[in-house]
C-alpha positions as CSV (number, residue, x, y, z in Angstrom):
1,X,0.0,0.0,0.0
2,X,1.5,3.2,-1.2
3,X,-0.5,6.3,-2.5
4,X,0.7,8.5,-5.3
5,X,2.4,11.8,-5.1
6,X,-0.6,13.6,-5.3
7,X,-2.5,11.9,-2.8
8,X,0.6,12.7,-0.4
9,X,0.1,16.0,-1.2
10,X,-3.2,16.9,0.1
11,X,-2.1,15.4,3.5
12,X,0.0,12.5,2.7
13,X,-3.1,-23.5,13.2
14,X,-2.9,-26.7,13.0
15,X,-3.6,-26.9,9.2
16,X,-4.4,-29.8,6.8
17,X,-2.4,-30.6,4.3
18,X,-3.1,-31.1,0.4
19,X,-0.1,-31.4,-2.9
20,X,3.2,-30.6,-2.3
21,X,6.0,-31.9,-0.1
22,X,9.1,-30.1,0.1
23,X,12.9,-31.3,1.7
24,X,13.3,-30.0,4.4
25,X,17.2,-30.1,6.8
26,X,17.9,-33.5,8.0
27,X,16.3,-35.3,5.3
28,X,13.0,-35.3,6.5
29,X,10.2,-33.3,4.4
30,X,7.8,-30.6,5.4
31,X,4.5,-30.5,6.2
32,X,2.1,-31.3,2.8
33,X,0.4,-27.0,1.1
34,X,-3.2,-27.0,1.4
35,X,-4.3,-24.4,-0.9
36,X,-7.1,-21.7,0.0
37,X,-10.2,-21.7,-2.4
38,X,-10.2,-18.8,-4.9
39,X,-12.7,-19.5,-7.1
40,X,-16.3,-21.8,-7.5
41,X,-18.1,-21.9,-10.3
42,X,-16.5,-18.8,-11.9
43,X,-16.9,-17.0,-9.6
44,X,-14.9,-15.3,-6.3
45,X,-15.1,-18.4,-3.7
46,X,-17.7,-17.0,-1.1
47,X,-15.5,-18.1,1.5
48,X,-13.6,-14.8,1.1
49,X,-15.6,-11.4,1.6
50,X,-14.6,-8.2,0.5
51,X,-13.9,-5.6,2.7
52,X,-13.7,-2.0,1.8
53,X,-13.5,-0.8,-1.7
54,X,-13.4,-2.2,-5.0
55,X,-13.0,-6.3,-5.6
56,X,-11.2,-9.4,-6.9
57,X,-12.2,-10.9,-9.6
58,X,-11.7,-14.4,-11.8
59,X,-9.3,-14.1,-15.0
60,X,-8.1,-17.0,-16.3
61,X,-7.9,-19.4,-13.6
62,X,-6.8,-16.9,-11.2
63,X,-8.1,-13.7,-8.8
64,X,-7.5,-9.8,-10.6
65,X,-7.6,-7.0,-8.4
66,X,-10.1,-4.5,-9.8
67,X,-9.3,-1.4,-7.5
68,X,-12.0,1.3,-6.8
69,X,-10.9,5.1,-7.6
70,X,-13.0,5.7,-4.1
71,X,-10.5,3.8,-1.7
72,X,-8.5,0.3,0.0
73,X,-10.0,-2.5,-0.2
74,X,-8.8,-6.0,1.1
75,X,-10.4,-9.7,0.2
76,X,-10.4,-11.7,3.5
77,X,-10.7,-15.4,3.9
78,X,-13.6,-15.3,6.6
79,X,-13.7,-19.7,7.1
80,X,-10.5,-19.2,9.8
81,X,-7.9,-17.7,11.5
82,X,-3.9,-18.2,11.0
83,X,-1.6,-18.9,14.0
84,X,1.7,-20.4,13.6
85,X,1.9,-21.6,9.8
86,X,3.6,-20.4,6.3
87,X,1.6,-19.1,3.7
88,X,2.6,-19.2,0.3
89,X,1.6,-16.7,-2.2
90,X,1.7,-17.1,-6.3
91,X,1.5,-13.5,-8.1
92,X,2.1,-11.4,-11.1
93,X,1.7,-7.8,-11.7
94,X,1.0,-5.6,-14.5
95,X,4.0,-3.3,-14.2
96,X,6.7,-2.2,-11.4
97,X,4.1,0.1,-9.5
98,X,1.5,-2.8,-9.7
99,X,0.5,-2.4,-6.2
100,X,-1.1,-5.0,-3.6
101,X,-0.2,-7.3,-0.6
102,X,-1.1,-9.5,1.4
103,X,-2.4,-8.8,4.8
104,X,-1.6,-11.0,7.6
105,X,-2.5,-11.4,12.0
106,X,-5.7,-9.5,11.1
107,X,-7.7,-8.9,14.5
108,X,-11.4,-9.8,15.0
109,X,-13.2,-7.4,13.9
110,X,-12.7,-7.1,10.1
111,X,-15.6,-9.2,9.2
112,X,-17.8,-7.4,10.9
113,X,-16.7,-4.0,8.6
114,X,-17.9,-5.9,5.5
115,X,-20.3,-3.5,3.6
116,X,-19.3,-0.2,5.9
117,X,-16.4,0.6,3.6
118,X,-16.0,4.2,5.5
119,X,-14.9,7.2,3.7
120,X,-14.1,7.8,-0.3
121,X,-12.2,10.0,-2.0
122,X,-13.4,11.7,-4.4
123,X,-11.1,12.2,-7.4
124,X,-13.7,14.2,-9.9
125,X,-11.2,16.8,-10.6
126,X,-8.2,14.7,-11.7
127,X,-6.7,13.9,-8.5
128,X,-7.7,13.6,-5.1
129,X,-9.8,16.5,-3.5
130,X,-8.5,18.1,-0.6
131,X,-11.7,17.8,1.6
132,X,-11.6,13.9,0.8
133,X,-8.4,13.7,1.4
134,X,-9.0,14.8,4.9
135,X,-11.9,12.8,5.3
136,X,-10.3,9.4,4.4
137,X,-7.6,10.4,7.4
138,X,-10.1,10.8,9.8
139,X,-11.8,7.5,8.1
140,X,-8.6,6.2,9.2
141,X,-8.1,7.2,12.3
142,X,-11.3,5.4,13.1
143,X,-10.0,2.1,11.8
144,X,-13.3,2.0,9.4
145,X,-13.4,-0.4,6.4
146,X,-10.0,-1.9,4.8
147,X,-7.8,0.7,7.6
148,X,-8.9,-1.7,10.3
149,X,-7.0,-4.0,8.8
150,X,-4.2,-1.8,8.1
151,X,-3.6,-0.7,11.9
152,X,-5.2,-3.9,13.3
153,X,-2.8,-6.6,11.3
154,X,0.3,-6.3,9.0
155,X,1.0,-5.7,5.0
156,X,3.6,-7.9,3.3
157,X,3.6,-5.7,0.6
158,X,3.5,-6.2,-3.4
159,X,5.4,-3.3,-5.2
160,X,8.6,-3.3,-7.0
161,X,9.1,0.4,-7.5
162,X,8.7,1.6,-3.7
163,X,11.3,2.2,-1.4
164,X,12.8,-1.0,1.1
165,X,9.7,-0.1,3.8
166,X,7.3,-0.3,0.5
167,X,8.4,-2.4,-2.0
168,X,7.4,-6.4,-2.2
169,X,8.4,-8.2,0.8
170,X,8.5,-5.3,3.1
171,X,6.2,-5.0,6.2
172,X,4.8,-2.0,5.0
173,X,6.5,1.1,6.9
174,X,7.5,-1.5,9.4
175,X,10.2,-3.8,8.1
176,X,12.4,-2.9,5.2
177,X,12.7,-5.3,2.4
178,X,16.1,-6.6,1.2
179,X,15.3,-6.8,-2.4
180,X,13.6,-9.5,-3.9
181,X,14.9,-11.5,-7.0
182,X,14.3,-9.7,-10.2
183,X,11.5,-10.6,-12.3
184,X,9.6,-8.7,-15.2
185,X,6.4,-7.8,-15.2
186,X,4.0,-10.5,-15.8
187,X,5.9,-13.4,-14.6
188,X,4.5,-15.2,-12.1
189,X,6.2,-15.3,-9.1
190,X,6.4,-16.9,-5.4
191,X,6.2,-15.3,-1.9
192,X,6.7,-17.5,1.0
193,X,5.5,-15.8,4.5
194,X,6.2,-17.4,7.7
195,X,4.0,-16.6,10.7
196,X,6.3,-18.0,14.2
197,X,5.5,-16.5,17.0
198,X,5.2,-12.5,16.6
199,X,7.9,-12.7,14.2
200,X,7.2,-12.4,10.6
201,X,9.8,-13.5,8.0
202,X,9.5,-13.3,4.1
203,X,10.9,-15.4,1.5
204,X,10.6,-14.0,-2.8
205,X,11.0,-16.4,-5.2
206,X,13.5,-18.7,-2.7
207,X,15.5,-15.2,-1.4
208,X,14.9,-14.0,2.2
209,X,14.2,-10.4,2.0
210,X,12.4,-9.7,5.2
211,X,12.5,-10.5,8.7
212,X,10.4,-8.4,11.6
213,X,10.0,-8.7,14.8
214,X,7.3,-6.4,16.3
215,X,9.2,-6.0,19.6
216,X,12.4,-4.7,18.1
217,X,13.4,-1.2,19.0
218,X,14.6,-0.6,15.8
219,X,10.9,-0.2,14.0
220,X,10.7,3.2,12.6
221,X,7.9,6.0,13.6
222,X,4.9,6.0,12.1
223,X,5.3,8.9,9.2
224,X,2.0,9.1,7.5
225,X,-1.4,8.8,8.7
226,X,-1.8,6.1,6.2
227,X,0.5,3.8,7.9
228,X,-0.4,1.1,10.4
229,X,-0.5,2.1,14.0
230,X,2.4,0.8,15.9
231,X,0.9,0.2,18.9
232,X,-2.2,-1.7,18.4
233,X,-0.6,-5.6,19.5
234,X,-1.7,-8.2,16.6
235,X,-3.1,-11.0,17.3
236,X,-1.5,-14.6,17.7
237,X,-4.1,-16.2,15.3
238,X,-5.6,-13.6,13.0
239,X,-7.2,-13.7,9.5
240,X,-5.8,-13.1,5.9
241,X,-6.7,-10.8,3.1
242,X,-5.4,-9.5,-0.2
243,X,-5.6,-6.1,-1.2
244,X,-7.0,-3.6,-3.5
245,X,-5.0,-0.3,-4.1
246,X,-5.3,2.4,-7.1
247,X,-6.9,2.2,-10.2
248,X,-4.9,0.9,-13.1
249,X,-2.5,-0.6,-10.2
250,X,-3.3,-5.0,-11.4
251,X,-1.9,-7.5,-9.9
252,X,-3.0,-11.3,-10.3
253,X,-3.4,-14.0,-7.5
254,X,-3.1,-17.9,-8.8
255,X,-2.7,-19.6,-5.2
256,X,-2.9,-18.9,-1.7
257,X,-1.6,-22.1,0.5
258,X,-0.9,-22.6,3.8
259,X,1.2,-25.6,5.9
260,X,1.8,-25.7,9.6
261,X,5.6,-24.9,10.9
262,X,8.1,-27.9,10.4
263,X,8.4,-29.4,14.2
């Protein structure tokens, strides 16, 4: 989640398993993937609602983001909550500044913000108004819609061209990103997120790139008022979303799997 220059401007488990074994140290192999459903009968798989603005849909076998000039919005998998586990994430984007993520540790509470997206700006003059602008901060202040996920879980963000805080495998704002592998636009690649403890590491296409620990004094300030809150404490088991950014801004989801921690 990053918003563009002129939007700054105006203010600024135990799991099942499923397919695919993996080696794993020693010999022995990892727990079996169990993918998430995406999609039933052409259509969005109803166990995921859509918080917030705009929506996901099916294209070719796999989920588009379709992003809403009005606002955020983030797909959540409502059938359960995530404790301990790796989650492993299959995406393309359209282009460098493609931008998305994955939202993980999500607190009770976002299901209940389905269908009260909060506020929306209003870009009828070219960019973003200056009274909507301050109306989505105050929207996010309140935590309304997609920002209660925002300040009430964490972004593993999906964007090449940002900075190390915002650019894929970050924690966005909260956990710089190494630099993942280069690929171009329209390949598909693989993110591997591991959930152990309150610690969050990131793997891109086989490449660490990201490791946070929430307790670390070395987490920056919060900057902007579209950042996560810093002090809001996640949740050991939360739920997972993807999300929905700018207009124009694709990026493709083909799998969403998830396998307990190796013991």
């Amino acid at each position: 989640m990053r918003f563009r220059a002129s939007a700054l401007a105006l203010m600024a488990c135990p799991l099942a398993g499923c397919s695919v074994t993996e080696p794993v140290a020693g010999g022995s192999r990892a727990a079996e993937w169990r993918p998430l459903p995406l999609i039933d009968s052409g259509k969005v798989d109803p166990r995921w609602v859509h918080v917030g603005w705009g929506q996901l849909s099916v294209d070719d076998g796999s989920l588009r983001t379709d992003n809403d000039p009005r606002g955020l919005g983030v797909l959540v998998y409502r059938e359960e909550k995530l404790g301990d586990c790796q989650i492993r994430v299959v995406f393309k984007t359209r282009d460098a500044r493609s931008n998305s993520g994955i939202f993980v540790r999500i607190a009770d509470g976002i299901l209940e913000q389905a269908g009260h997206p909060g506020a929306s700006f209003d870009r009828s003059g070219g960019g973003i108004s200056e009274a909507s602008g301050r109306s989505m901060m105050e929207s996010s202040e309140r935590e309304e819609g997609t920002w209660f996920a925002v300040h009430r879980g964490y972004e593993v963000q999906i964007m090449d061209a940002g900075d190390g805080f915002h650019r894929t495998g970050a924690i966005y704002s909260l956990a710089a990103s190494s630099g993942a592998p280069e690929r171009q636009p329209g390949e598909w690649r693989t993110m591997v997120i591991t959930l152990e403890g309150k610690r969050i590491s990131v793997e891109v296409d086989g490449r660490p790139v990201t490791s946070f620990d929430p307790g670390s004094p070395d987490i920056p300030p919060r900057r902007e008022w579209y950042e996560p809150k810093r002090e809001p404490e996640r949740p050991g088991a939360g739920y997972i979303g993807l999300q929905t950014h700018d207009p124009g801004e694709v990026v493709w989801f083909r799998e969403v799997s998830v396998r307990p921690l190796a013991k």
